[in-house]
VEXRO-760551 format. One record per atom (N, C-alpha, C): atom name; y, x, z. Coordinates in nm, 4 decimals, padded with zeros to 6 digits. Atoms other than C-alpha are relative to their C-alpha. Layout:
<pts>
pt atom=CA | c2=Y | c1=X | c3=Z $
...
</pts>
This chain:
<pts>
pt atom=N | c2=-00.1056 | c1=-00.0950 | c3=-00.0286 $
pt atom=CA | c2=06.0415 | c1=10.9178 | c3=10.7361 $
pt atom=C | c2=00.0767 | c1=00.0371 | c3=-00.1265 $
pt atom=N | c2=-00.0666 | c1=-00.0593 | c3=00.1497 $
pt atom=CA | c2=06.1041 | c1=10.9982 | c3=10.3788 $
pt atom=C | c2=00.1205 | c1=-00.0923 | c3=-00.0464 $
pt atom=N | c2=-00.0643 | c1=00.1180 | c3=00.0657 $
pt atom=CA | c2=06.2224 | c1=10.6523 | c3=10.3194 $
pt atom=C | c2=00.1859 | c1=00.0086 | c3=00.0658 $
pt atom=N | c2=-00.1111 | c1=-00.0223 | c3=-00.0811 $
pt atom=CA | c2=06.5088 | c1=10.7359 | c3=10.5879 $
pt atom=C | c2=00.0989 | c1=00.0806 | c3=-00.0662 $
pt atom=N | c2=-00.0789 | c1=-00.1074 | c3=00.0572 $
pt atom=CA | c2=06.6406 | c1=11.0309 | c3=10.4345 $
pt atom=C | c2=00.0671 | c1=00.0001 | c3=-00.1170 $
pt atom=N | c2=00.0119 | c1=00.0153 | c3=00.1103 $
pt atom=CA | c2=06.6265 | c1=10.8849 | c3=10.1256 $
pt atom=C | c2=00.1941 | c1=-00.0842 | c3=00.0152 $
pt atom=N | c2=-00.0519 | c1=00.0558 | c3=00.0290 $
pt atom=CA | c2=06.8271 | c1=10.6082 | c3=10.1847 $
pt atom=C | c2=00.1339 | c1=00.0617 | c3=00.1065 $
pt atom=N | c2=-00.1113 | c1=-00.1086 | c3=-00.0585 $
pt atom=CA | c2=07.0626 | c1=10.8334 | c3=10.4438 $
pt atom=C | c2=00.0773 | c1=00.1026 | c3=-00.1208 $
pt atom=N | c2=-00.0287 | c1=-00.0763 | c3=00.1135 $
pt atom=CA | c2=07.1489 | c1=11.0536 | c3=10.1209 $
pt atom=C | c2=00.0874 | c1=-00.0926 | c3=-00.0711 $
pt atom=N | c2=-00.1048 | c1=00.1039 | c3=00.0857 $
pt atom=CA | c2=07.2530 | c1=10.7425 | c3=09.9495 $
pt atom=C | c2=00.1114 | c1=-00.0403 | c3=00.0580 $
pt atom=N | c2=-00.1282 | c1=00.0838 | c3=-00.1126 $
pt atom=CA | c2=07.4774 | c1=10.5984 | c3=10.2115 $
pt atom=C | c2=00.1078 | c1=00.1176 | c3=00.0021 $
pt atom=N | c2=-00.0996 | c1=-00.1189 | c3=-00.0079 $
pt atom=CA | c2=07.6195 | c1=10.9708 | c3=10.2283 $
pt atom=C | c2=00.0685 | c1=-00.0206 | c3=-00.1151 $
pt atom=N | c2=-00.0835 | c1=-00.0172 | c3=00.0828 $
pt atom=CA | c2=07.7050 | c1=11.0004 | c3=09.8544 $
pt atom=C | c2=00.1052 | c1=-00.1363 | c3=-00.0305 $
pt atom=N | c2=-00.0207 | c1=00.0999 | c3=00.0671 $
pt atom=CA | c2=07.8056 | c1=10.6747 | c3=09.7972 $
pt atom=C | c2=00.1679 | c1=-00.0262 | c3=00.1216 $
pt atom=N | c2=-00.0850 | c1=-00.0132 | c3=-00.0819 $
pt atom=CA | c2=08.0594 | c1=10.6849 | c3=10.1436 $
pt atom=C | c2=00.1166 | c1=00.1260 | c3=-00.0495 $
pt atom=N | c2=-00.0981 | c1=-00.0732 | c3=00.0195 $
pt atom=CA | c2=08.2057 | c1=11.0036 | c3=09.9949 $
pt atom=C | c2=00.0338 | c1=-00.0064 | c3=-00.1582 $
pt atom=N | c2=-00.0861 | c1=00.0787 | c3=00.0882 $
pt atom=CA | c2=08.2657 | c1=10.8473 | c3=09.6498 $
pt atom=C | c2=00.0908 | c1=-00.0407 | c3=-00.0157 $
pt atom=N | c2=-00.0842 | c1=00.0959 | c3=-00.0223 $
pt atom=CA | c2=08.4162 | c1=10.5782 | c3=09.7706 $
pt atom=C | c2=00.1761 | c1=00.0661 | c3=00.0958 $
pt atom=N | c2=-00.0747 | c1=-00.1177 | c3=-00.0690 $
pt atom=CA | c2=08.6351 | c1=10.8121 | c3=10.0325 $
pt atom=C | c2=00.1305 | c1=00.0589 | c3=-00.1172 $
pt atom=N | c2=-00.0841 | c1=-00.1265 | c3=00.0752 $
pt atom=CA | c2=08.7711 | c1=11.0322 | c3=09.7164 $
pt atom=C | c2=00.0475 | c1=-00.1087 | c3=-00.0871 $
pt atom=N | c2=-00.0879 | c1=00.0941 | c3=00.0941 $
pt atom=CA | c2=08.8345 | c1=10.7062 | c3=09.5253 $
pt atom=C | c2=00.0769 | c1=-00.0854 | c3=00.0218 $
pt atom=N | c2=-00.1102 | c1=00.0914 | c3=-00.0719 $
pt atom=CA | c2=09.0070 | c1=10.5378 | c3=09.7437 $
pt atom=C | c2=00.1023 | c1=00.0794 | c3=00.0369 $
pt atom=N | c2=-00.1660 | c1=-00.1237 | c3=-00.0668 $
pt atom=CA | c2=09.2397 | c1=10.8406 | c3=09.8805 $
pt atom=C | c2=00.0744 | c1=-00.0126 | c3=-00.1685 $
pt atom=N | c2=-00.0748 | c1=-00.0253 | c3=00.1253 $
pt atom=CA | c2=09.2815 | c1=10.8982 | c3=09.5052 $
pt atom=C | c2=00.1148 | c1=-00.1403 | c3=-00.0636 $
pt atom=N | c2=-00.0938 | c1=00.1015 | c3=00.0275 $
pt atom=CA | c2=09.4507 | c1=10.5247 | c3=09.4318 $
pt atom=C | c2=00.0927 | c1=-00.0165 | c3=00.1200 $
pt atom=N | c2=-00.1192 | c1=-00.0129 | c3=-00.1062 $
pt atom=CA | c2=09.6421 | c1=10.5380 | c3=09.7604 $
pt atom=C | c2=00.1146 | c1=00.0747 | c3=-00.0376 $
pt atom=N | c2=-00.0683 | c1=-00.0770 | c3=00.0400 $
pt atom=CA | c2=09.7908 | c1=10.8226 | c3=09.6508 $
pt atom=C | c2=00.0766 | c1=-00.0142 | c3=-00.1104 $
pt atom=N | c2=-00.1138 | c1=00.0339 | c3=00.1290 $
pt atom=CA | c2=09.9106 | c1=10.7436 | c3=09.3026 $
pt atom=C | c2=00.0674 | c1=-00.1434 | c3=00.0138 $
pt atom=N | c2=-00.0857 | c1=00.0725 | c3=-00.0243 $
pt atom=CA | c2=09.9900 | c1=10.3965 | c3=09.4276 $
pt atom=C | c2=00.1534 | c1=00.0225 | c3=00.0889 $
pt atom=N | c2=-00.0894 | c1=-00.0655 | c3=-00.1273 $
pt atom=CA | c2=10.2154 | c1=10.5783 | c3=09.6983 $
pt atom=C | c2=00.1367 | c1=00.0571 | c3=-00.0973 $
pt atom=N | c2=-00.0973 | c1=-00.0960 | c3=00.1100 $
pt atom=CA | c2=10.3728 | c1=10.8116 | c3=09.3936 $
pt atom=C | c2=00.0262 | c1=-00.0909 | c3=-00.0885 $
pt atom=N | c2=-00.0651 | c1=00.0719 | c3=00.0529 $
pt atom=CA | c2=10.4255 | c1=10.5194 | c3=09.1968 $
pt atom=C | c2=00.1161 | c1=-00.0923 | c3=00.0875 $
pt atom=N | c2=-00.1041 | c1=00.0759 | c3=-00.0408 $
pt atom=CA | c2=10.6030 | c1=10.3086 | c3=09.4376 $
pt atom=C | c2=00.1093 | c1=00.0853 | c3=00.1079 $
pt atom=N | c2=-00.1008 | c1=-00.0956 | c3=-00.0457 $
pt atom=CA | c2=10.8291 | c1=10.6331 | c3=09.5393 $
pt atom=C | c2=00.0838 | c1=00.0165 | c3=-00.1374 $
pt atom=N | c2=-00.0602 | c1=-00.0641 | c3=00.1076 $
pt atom=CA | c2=10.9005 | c1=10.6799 | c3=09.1772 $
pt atom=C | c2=00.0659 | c1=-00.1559 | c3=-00.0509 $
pt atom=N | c2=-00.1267 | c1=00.1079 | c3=00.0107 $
pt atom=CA | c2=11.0349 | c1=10.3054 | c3=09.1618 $
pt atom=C | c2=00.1176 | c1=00.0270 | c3=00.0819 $
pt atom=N | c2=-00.1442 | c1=00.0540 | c3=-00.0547 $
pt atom=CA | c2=11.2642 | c1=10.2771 | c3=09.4496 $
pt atom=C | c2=00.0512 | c1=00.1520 | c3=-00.0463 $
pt atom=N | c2=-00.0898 | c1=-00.1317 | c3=00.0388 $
pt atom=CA | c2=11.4401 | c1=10.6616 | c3=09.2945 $
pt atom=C | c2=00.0405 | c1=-00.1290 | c3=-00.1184 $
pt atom=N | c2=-00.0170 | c1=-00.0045 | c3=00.1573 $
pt atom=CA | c2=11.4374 | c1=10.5178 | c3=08.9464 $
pt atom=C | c2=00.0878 | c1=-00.1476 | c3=00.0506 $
pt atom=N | c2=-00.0556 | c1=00.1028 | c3=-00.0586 $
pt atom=CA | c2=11.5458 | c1=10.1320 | c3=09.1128 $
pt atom=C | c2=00.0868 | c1=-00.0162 | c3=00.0985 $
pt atom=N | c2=-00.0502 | c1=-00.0002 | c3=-00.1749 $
pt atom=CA | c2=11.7970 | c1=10.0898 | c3=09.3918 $
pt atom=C | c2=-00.0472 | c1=-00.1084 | c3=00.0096 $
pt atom=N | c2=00.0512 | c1=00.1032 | c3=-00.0752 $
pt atom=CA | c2=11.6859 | c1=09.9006 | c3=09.6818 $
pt atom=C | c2=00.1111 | c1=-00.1259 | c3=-00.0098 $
pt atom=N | c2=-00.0471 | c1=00.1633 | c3=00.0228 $
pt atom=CA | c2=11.9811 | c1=09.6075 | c3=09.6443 $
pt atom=C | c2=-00.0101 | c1=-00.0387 | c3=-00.1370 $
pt atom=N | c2=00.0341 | c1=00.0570 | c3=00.0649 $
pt atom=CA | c2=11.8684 | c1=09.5593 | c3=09.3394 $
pt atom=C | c2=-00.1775 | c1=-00.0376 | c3=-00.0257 $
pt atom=N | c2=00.1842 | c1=00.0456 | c3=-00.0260 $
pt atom=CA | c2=11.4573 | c1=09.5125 | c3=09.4070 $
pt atom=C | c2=00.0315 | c1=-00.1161 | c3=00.0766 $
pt atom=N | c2=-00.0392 | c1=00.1066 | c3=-00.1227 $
pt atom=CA | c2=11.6344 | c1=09.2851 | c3=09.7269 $
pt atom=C | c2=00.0170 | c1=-00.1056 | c3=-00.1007 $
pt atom=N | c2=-00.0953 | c1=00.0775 | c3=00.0513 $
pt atom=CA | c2=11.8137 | c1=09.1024 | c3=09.4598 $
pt atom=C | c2=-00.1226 | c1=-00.0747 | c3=-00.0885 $
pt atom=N | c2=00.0981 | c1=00.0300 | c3=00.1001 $
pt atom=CA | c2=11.4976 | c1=09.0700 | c3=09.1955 $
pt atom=C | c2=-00.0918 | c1=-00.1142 | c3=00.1401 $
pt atom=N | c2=00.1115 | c1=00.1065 | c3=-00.1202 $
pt atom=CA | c2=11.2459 | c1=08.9233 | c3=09.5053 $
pt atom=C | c2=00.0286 | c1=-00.0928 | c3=00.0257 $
pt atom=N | c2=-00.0586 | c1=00.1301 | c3=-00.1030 $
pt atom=CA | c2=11.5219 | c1=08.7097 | c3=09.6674 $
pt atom=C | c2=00.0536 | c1=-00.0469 | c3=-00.1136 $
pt atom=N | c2=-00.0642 | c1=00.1012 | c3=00.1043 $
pt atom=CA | c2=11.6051 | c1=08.5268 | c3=09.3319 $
pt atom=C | c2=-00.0432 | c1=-00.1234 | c3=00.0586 $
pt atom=N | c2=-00.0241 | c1=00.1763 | c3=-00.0339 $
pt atom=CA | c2=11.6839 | c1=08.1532 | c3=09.3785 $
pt atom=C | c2=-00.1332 | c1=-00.0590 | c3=-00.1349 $
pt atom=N | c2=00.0558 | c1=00.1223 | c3=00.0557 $
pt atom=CA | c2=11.4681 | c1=07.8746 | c3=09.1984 $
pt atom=C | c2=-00.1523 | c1=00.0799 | c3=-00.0176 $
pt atom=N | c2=00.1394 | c1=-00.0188 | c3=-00.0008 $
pt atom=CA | c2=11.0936 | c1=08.0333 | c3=09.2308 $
pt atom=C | c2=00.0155 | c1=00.1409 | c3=-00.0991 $
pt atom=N | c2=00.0690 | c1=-00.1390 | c3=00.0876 $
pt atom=CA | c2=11.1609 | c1=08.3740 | c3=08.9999 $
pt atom=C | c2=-00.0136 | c1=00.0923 | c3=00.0763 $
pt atom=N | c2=00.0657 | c1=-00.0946 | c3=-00.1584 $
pt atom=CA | c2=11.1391 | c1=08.5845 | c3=09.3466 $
pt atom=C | c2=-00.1202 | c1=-00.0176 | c3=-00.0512 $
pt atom=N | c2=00.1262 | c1=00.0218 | c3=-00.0049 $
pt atom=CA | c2=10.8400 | c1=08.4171 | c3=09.3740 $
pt atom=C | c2=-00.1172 | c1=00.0553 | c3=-00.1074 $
pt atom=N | c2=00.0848 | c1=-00.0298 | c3=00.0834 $
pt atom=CA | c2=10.6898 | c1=08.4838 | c3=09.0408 $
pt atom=C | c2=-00.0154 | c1=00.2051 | c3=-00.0392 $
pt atom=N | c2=00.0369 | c1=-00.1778 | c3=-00.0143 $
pt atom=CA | c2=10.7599 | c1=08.8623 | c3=09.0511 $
pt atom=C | c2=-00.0541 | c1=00.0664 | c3=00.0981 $
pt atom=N | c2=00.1082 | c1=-00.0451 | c3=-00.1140 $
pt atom=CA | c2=10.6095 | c1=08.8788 | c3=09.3713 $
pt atom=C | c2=-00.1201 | c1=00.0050 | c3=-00.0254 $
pt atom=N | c2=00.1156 | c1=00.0464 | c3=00.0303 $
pt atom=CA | c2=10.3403 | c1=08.7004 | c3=09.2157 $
pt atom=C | c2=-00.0553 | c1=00.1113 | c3=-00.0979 $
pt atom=N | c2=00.0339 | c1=-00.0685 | c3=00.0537 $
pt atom=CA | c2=10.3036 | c1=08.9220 | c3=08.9388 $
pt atom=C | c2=-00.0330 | c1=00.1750 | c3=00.0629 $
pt atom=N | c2=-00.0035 | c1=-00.1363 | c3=-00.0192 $
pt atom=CA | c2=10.3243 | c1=09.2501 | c3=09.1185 $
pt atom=C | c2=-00.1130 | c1=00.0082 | c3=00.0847 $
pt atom=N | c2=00.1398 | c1=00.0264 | c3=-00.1327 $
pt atom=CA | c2=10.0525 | c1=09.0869 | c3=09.4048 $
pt atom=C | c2=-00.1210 | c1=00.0103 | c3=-00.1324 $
pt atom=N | c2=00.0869 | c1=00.0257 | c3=00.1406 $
pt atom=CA | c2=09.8559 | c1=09.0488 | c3=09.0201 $
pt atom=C | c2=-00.0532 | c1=00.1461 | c3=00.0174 $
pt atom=N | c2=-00.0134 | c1=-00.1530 | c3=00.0458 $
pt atom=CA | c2=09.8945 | c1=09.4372 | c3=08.9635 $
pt atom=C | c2=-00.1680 | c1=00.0382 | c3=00.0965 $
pt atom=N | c2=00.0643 | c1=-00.0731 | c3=-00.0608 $
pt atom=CA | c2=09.7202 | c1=09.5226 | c3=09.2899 $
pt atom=C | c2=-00.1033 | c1=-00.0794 | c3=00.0930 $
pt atom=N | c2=00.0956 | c1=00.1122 | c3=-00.0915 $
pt atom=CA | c2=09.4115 | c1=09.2556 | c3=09.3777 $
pt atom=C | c2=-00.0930 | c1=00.0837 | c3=00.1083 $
pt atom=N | c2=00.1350 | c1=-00.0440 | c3=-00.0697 $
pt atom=CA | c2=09.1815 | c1=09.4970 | c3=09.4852 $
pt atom=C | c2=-00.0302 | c1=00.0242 | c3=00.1239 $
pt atom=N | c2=00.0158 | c1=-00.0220 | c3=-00.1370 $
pt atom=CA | c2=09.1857 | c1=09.6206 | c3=09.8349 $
pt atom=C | c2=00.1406 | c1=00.0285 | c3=00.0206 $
pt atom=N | c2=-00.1143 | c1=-00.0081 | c3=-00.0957 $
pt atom=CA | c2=09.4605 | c1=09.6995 | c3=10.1053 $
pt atom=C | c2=00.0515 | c1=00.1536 | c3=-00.0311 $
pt atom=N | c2=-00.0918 | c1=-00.1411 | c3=00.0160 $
pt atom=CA | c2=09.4538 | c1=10.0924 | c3=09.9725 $
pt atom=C | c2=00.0903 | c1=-00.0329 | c3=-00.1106 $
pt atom=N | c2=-00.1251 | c1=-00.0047 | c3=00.0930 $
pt atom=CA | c2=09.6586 | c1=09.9458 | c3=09.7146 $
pt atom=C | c2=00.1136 | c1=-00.0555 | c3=00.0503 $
pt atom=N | c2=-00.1912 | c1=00.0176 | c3=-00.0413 $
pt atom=CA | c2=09.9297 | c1=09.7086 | c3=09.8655 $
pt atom=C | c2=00.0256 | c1=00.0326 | c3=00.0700 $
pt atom=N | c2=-00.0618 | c1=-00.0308 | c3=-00.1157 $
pt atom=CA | c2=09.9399 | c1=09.8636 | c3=10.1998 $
pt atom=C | c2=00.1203 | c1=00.0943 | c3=-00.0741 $
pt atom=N | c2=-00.0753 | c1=-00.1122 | c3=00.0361 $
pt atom=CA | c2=10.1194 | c1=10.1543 | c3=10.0241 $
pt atom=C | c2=00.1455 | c1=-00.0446 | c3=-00.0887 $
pt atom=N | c2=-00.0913 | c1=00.0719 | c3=00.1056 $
pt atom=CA | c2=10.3401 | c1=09.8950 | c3=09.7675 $
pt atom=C | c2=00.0763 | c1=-00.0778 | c3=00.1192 $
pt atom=N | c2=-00.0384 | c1=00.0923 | c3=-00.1013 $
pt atom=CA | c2=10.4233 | c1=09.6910 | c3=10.0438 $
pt atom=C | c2=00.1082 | c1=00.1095 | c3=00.1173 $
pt atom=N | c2=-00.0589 | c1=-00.1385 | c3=-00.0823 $
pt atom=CA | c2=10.5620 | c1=10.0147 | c3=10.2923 $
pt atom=C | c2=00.0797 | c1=00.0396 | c3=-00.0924 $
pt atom=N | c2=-00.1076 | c1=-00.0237 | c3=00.1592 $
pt atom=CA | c2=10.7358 | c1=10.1398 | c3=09.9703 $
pt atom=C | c2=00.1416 | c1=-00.1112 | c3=00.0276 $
pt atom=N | c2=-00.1139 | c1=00.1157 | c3=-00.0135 $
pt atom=CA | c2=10.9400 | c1=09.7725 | c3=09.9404 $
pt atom=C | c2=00.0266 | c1=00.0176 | c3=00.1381 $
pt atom=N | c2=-00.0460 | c1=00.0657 | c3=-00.1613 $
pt atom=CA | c2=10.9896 | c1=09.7174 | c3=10.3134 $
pt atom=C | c2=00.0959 | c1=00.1332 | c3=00.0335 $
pt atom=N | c2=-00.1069 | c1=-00.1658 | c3=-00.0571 $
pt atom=CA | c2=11.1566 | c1=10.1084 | c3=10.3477 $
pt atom=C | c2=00.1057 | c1=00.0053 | c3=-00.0245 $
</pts>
């Protein structure tokens, strides 16, 4: 029974870790890609992506670089561009 509680305790802290560290990069990814498109207009981000001969591509590439880790990061980069 002990062993239960034990490892119930862990699963708790470790769920609300993860919880506060993941809201927390959502969030500043969110406030960063609000504080581009102000600081950027959108026909010119259109204009950077949709470049001719593969440099779209490579700034896509680089910016997909930025944020490998999970979906709380590009969902929020991705919603940002598409708005």
């Amino acid at each position: 029974m002990n062993d239960w509680l034990t490892m119930l305790t862990d699963a708790s802290q470790m769920f609300l870790f993860l919880a506060f560290e993941l809201s927390v990069l959502f969030l500043v990814i969110s406030a960063g890609v609000s504080l581009i498109r102000h600081k950027i207009p959108d026909a010119k981000i259109q204009a950077m992506l949709g470049a001719r001969k593969g440099r779209g591509y490579l700034i896509s590439a680089a910016l997909g670089a930025l944020t490998p880790f999970c979906s709380c990061s590009t969902i929020p980069m991705l919603r940002g561009l598409l708005s």
